[in-house]
N, C-alpha and C positions, 0 to 999 in steps of 0.2 A: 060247461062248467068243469073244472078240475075237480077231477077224482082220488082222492087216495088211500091206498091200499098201505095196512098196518097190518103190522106181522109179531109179535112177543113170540121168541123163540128161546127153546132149552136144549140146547145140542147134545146127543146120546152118542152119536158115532160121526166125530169129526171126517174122517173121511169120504163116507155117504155125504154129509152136508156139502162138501168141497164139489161135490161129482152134481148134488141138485143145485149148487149156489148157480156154475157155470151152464149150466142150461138156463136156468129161470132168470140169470143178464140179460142173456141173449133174447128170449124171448119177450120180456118186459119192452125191451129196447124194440123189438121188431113190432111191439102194438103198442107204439108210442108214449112209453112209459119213459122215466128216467129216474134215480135214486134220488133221496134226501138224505137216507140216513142210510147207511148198511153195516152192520154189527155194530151198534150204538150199544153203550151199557146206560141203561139209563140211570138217572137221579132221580128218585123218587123224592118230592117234598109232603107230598100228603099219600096215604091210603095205606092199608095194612095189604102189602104187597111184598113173599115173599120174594129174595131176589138168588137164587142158587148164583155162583159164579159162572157159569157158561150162559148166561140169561143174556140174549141180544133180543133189539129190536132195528127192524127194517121200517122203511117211509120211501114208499114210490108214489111217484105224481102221475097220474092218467088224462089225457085231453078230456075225457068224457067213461061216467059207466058203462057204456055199450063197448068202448076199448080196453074195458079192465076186463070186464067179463070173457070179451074173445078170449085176451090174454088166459086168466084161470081156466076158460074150457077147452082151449087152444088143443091139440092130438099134439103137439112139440111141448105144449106145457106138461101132459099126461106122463109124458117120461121123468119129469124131474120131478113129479108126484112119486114115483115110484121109489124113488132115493130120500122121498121127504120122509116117508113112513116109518125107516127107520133107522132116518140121521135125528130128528127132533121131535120135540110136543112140540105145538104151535099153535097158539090162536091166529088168524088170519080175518082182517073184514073190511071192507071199503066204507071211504067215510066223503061224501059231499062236501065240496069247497064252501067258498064264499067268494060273490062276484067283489068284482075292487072295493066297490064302494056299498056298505049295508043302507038301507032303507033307515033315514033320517040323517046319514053320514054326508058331508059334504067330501068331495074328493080332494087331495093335499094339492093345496097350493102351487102354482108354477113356481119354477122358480124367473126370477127379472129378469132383463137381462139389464146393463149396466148404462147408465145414460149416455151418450153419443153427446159429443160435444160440436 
């Protein structure tokens, strides 16, 4: 089941962040992760949610939590900890997919293909 990993970031030292982003690519990508979203500013429509201007959020997609976690406890991840500490606050937390199709969902229609004459 795809896993993904959400990140709300407040960057304090754009450069340190530059020196963790480039490690934590690499490494996401090497425990088969992939981005959805990387420096997104979000749109807040509900929640009393301050938003500072340097406010990103990150969305990596994980095959599985057993591949997120390598990832975060990874010793190549540990180095770009060291640059997270004091490029940004960050909340960080993996959040459980959903398979295709929910429980009482029928799966989308094929589509036809076109009558042969």
């Amino acid at each position: 089941m795809t896993v993904y990993m959400v990140a709300q970031v407040q960057i304090l030292d754009p450069g340190q962040w530059e020196l963790y982003k480039e490690i934590a690519a690499r490494e996401i990508a090497r425990h088969g992760g992939r981005y959805l979203a990387r420096g997104a500013r979000p749109e807040v429509e509900e929640a009393d949610w301050s938003q500072p201007e340097d406010l990103q959020i990150n969305i990596a997609a994980f095959p599985s939590l057993e591949q997120a976690h390598a990832w975060y406890n990874s010793p190549e991840y540990a180095k770009a900890l060291a640059f997270r500490q004091s490029a940004v606050h960050r909340r960080l937390f993996f959040v459980n997919g959903t398979d295709e199709t929910q429980a009482g969902e029928s799966a989308p229609p094929r589509a036809r293909s076109a009558p042969r004459d």
